[in-house]
DOPA-683183 format. One line per 10 residues: their letters; for each residue x, y, z of N, C-alpha, C, O. Coordinates in nm, 3 decimals. Atoms other than C-alpha are relative to their C-alpha. Last residue first. Example, Ala and Ser with C-alpha at 12.3 -4.5 7.8 and 13.67 -1.06 7.14 Angstrom:
SA) -0.082:-0.119:-0.006:1.367:-0.106:0.714:-0.077:0.109:0.073:-0.026:0.220:0.090 | 0.089:-0.119:0.000:1.230:-0.450:0.780:0.090:0.120:0.000:0.194:0.118:0.066
***
This chain:
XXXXXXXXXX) -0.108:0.002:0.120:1.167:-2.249:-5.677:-0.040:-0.049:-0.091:0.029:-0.059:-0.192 | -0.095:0.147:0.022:0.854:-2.222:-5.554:0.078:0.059:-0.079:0.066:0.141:-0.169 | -0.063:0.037:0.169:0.663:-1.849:-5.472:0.105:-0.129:0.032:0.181:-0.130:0.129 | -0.102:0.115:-0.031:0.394:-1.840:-5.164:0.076:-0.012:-0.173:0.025:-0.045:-0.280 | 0.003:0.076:0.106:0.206:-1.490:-5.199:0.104:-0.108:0.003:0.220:-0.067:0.005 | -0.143:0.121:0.004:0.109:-1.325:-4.913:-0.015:-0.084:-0.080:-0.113:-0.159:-0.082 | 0.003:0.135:0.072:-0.169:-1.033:-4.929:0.183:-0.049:-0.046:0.283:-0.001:-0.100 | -0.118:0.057:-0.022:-0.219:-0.739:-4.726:-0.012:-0.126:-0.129:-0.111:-0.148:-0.198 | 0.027:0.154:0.064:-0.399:-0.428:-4.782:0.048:-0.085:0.002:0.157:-0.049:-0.043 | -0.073:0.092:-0.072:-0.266:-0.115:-4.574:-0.090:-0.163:-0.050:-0.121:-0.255:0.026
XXXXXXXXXX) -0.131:-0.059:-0.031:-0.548:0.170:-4.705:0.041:-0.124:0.069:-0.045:-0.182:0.135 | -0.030:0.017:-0.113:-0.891:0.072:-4.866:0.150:0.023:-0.008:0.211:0.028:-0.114 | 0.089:0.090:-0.056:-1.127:0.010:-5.192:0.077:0.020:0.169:0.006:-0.024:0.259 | 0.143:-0.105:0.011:-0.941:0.357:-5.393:-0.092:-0.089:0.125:-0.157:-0.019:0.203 | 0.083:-0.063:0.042:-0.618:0.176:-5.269:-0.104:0.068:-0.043:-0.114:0.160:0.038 | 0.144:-0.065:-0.009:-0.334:0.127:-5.079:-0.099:0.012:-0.166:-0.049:0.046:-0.273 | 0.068:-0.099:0.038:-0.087:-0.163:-5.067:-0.108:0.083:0.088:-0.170:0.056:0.191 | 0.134:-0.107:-0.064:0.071:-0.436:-4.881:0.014:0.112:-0.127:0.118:0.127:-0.190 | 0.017:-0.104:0.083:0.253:-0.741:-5.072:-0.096:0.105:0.068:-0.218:0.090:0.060 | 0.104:-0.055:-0.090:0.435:-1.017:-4.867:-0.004:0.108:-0.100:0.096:0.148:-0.160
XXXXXXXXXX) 0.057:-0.142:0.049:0.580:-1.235:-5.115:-0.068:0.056:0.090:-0.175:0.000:0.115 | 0.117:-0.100:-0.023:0.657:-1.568:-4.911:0.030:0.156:-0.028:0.087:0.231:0.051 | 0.013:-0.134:-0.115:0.949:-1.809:-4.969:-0.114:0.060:0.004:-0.186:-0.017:-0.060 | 0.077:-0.135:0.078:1.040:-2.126:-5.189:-0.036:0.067:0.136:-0.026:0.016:0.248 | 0.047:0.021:0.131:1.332:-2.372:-5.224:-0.121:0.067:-0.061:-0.151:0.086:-0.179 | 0.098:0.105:0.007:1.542:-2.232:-4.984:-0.114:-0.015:-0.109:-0.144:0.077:-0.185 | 0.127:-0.094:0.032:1.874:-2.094:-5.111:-0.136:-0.090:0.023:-0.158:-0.193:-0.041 | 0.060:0.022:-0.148:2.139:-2.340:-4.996:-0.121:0.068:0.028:-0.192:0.055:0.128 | 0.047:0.152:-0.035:2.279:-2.395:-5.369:-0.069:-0.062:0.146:-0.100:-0.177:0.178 | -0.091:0.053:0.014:2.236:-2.018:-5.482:-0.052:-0.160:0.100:-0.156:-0.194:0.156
XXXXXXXXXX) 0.024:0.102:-0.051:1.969:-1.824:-5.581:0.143:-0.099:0.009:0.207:-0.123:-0.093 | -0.102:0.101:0.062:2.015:-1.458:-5.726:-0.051:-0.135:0.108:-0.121:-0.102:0.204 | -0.048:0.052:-0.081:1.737:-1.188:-5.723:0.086:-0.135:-0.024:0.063:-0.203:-0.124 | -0.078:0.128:0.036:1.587:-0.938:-5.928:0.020:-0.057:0.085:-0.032:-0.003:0.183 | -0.085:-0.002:-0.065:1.259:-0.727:-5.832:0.122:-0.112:-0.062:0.083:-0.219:-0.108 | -0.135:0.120:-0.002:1.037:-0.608:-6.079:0.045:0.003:0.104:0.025:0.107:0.167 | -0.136:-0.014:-0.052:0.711:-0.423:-6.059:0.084:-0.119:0.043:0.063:-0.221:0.109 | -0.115:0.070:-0.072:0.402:-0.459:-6.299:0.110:0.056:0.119:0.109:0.179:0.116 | -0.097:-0.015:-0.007:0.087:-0.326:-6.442:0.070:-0.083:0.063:0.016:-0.180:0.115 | -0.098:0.025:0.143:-0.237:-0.392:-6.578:0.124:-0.002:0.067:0.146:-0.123:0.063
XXXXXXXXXX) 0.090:0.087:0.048:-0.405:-0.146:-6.285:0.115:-0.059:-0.106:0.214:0.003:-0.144 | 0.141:-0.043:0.100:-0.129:0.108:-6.243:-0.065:-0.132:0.006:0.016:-0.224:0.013 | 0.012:0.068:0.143:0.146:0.033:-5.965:-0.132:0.034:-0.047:-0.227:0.061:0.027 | 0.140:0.042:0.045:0.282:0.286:-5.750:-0.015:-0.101:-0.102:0.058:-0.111:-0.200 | 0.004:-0.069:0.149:0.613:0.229:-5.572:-0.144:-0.015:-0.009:-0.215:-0.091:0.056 | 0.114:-0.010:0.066:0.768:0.149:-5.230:-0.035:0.086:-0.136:0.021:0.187:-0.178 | 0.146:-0.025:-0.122:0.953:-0.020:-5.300:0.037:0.069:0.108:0.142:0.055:0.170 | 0.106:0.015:0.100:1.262:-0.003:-5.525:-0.144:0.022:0.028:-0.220:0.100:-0.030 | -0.013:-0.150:0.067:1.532:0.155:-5.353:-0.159:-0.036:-0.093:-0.233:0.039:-0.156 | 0.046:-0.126:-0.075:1.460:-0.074:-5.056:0.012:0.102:-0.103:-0.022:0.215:-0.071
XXXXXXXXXX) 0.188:-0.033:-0.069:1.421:-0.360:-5.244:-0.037:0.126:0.060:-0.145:0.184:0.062 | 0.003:-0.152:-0.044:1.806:-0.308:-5.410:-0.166:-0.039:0.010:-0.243:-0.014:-0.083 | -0.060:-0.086:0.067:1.852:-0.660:-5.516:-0.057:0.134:0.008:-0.139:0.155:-0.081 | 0.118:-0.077:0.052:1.704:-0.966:-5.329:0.084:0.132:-0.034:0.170:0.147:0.053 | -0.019:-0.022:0.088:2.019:-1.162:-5.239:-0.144:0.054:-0.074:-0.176:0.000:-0.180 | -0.140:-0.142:0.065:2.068:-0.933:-4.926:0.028:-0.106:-0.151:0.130:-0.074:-0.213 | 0.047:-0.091:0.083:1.738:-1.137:-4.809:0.108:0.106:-0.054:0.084:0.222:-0.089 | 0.037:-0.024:0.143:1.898:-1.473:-4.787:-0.069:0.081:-0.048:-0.113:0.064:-0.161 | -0.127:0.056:0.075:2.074:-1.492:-4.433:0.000:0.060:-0.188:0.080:0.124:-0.257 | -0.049:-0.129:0.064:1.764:-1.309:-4.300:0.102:-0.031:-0.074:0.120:0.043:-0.170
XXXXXXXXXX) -0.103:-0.045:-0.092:1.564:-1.602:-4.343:0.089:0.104:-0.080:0.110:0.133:-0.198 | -0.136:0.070:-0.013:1.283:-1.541:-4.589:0.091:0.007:0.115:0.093:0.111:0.181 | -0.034:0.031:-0.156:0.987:-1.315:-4.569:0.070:-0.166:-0.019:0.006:-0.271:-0.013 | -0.060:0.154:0.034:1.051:-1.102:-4.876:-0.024:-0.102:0.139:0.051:-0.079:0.234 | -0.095:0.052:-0.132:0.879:-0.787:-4.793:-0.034:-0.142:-0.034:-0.136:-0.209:-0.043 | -0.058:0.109:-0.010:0.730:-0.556:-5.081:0.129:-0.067:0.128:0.237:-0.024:0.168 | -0.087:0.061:-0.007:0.549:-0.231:-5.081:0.017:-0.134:-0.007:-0.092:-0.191:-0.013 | -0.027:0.159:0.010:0.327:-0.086:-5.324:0.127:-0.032:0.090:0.234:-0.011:0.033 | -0.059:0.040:-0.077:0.231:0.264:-5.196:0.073:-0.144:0.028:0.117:-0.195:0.131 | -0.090:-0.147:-0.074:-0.058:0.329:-5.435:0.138:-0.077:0.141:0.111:-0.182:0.199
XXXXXXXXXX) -0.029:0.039:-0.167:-0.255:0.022:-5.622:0.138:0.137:0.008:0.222:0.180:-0.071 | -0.155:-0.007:-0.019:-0.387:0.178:-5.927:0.003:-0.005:0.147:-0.053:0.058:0.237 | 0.000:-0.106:-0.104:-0.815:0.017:-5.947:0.215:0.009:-0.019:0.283:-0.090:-0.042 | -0.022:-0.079:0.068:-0.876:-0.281:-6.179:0.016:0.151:0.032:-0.024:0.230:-0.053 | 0.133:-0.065:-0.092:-0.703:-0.558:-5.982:-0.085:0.106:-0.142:-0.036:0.091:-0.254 | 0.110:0.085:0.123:-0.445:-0.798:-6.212:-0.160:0.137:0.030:-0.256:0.165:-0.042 | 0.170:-0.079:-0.054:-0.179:-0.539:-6.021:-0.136:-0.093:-0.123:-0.179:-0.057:-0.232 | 0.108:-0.066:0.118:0.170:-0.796:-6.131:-0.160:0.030:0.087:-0.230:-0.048:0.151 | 0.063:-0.101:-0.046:0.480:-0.830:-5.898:-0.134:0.061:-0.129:-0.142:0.163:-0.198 | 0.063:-0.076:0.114:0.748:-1.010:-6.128:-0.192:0.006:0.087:-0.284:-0.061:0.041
XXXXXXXXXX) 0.142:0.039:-0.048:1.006:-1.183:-5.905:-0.076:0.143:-0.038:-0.039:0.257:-0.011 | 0.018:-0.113:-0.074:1.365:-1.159:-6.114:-0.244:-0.077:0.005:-0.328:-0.140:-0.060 | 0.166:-0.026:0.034:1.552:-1.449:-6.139:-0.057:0.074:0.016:-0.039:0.102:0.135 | 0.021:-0.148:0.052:1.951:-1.507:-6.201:-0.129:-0.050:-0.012:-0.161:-0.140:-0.089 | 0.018:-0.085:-0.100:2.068:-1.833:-6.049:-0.041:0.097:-0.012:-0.033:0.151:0.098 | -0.167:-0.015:-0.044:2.039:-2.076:-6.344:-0.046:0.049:0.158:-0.138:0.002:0.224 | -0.047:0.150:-0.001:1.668:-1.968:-6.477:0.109:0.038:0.074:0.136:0.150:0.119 | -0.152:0.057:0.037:1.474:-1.715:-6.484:0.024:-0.097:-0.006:-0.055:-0.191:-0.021 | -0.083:0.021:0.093:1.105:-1.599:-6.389:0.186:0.004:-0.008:0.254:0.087:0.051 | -0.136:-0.031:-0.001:0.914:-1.573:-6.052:0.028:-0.059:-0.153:-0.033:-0.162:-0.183
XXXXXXXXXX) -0.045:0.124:0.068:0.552:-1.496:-6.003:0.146:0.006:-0.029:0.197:0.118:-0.034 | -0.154:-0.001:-0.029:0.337:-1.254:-5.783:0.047:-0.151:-0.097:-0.017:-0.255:-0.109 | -0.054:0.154:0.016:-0.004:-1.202:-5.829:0.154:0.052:-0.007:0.208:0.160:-0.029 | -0.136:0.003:-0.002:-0.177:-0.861:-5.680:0.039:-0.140:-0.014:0.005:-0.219:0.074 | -0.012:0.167:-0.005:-0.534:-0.773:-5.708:0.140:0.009:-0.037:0.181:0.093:-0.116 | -0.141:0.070:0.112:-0.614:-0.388:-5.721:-0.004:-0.145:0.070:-0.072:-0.173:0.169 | -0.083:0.051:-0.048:-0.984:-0.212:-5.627:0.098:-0.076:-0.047:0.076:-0.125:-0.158 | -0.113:-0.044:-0.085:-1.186:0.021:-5.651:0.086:-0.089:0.050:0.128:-0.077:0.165 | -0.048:-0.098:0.068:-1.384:-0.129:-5.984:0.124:0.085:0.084:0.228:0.125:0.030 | -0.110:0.075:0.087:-1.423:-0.449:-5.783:0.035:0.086:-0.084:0.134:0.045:-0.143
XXXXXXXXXX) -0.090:0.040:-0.083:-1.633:-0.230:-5.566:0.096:-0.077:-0.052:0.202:-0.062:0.008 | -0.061:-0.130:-0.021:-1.856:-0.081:-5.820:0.133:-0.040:0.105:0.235:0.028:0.091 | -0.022:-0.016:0.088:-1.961:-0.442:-5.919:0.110:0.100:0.000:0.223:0.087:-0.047 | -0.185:0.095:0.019:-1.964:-0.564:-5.575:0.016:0.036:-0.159:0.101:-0.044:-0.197 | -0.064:-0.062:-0.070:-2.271:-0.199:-5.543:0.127:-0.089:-0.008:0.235:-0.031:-0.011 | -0.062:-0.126:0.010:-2.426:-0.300:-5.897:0.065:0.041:0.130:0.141:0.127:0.086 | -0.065:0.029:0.049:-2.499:-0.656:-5.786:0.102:0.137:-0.047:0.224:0.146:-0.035 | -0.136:0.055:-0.030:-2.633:-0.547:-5.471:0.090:-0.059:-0.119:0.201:-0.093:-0.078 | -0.094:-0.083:-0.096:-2.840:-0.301:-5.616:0.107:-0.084:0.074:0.222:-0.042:0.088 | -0.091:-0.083:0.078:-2.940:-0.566:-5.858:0.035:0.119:0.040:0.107:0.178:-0.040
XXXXXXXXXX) -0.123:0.094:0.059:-2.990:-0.833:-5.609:0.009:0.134:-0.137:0.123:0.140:-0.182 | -0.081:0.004:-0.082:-3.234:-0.570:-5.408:0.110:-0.083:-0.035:0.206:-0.076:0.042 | -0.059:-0.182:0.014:-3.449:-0.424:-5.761:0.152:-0.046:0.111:0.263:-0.010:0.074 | -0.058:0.004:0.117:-3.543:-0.832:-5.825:0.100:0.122:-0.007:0.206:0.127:-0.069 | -0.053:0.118:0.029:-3.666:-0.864:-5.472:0.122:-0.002:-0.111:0.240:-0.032:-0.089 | -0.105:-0.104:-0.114:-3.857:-0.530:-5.497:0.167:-0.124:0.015:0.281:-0.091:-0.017 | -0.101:-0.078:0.061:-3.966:-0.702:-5.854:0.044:0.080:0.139:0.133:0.164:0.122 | -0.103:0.057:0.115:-4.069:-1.013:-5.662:0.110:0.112:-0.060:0.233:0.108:-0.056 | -0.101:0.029:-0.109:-4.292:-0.823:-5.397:0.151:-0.067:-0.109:0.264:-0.020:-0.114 | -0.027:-0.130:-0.088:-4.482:-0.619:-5.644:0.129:-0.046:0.096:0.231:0.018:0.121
XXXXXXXXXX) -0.089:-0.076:0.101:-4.524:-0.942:-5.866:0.051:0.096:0.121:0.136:0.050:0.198 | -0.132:0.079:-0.028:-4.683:-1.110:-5.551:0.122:0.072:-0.099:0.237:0.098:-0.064 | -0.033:0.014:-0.145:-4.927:-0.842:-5.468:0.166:-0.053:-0.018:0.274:-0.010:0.020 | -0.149:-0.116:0.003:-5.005:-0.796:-5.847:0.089:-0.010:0.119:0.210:0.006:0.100 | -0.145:-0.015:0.125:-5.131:-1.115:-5.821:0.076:0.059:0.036:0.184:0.041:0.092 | -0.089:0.051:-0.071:-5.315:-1.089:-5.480:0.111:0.003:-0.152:0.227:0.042:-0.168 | -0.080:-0.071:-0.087:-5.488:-0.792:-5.664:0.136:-0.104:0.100:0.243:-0.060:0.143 | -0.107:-0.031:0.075:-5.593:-1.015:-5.981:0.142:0.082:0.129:0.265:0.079:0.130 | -0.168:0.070:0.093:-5.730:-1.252:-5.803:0.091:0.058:-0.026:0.208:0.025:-0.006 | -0.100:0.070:-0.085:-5.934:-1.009:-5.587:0.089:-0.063:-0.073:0.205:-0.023:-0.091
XXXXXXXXXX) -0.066:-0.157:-0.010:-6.053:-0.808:-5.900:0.118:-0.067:0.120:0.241:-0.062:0.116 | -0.039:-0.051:0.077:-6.155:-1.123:-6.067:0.091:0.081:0.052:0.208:0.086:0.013 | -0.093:0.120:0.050:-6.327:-1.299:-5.806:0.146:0.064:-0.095:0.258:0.036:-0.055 | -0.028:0.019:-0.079:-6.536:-0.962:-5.784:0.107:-0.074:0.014:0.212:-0.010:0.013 | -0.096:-0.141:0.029:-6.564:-0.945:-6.173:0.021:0.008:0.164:0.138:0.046:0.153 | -0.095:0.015:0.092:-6.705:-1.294:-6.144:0.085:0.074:0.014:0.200:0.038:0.040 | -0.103:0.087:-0.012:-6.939:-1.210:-5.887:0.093:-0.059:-0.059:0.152:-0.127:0.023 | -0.049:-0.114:-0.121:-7.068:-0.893:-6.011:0.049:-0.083:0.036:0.168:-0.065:0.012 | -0.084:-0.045:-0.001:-7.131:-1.122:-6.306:0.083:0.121:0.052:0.172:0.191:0.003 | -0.113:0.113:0.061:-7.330:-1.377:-6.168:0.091:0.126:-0.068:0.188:0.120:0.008
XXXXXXXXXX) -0.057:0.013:-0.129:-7.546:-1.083:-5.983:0.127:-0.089:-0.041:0.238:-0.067:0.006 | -0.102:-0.064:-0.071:-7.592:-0.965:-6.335:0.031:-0.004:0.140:0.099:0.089:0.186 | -0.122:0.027:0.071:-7.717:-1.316:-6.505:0.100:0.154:0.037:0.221:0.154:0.014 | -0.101:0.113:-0.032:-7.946:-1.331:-6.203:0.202:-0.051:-0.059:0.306:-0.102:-0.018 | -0.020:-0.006:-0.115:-8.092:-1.016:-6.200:0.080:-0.080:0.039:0.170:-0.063:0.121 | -0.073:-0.123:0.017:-8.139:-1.015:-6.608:0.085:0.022:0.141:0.200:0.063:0.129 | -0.113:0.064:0.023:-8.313:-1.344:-6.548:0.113:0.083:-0.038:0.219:0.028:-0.065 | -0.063:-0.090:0.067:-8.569:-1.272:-6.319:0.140:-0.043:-0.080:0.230:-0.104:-0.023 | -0.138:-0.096:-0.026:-8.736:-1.546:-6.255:0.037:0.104:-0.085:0.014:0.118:-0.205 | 0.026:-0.121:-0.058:-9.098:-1.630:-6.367:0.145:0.067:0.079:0.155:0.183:0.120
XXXXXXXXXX) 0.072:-0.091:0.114:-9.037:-1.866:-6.650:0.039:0.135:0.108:0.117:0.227:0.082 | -0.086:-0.081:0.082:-8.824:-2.067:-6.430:-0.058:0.113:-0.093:0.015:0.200:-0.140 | -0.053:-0.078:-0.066:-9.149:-2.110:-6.209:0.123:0.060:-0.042:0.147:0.177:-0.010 | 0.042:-0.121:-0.024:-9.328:-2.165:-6.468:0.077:0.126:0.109:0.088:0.249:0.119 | 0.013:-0.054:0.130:-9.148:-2.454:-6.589:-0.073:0.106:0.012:-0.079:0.160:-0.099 | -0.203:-0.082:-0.045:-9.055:-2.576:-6.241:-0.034:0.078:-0.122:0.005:0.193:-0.103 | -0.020:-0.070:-0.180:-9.460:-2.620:-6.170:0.125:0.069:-0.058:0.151:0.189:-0.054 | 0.060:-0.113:0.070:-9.523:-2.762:-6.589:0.051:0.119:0.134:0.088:0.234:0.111 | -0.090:-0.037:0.125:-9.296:-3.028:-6.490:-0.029:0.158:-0.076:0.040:0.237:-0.140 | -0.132:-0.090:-0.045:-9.418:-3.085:-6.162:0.023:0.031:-0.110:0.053:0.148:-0.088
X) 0.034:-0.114:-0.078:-9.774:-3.147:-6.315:0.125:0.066:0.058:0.139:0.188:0.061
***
């Protein structure tokens, strides 16, 4: 007797009512899901847009600007200190200051006629200089510039005998 009871009574549902309330809820489920999705994407690619504006703005910025190595070549007593722009920007106003006792900057070789100078990206400027047996064994390159990234730049470069 129950059996025949549920068996009528499933009979008598609606089943069109049921199988579209079930998929108003689905597609509900659905729509929310999908919206927190996009939600998170949305936030990600702003995310994604702010490291590549900042990569593109130190990108553009290493474009204005020079890098300066300093290195010494010779031998004996005869060496000349070789002033190279690695940067990729032309450094403007290149000077140079030996900071040595004063004893030993008159063997640095005409500095004052030489610097200040421009240097190109790539490029170089020489200085010669002689070393003798009391000469200390290494000194400080002071190198200021200007350029496209800023005016009065400093950088000290320690060179060994």
């Amino acid at each position: 007797m129950k059996f025949i009871e549920i068996f009528n009574f499933l009979q008598n549902l609606n089943w069109e009512l049921i199988l579209a309330a079930l998929a108003v809820a689905i597609s509900g489920y659905s729509f929310f899901s999908s919206k927190k999705l996009n939600n998170e994407i949305a936030k990600q690619q702003l995310q994604i847009n702010e490291l590549l504006l900042a990569k593109e703005k130190e990108y553009l910025n290493e474009q204005n600007k020079a890098e300066f190595r300093a290195y010494k070549t010779g031998d004996r007593n005869d060496y000349t200190l070789i002033i190279t722009n690695q940067g990729k920007a032309d450094a403007k106003n290149v000077c140079l200051e030996i900071l040595i006792n004063e004893e030993y900057k008159n063997n640095f070789w005409d500095i004052e006629q030489i610097f200040p100078m421009n240097i190109s990206a790539g490029h170089t400027g020489k200085i010669r200089y002689t070393r003798g047996m009391q000469f200390p064994s290494k000194f400080i390159a002071k190198i200021t510039w200007d350029d496209e990234h800023g005016k009065n730049k400093i950088k000290e470069i320690e060179i060994v005998a």
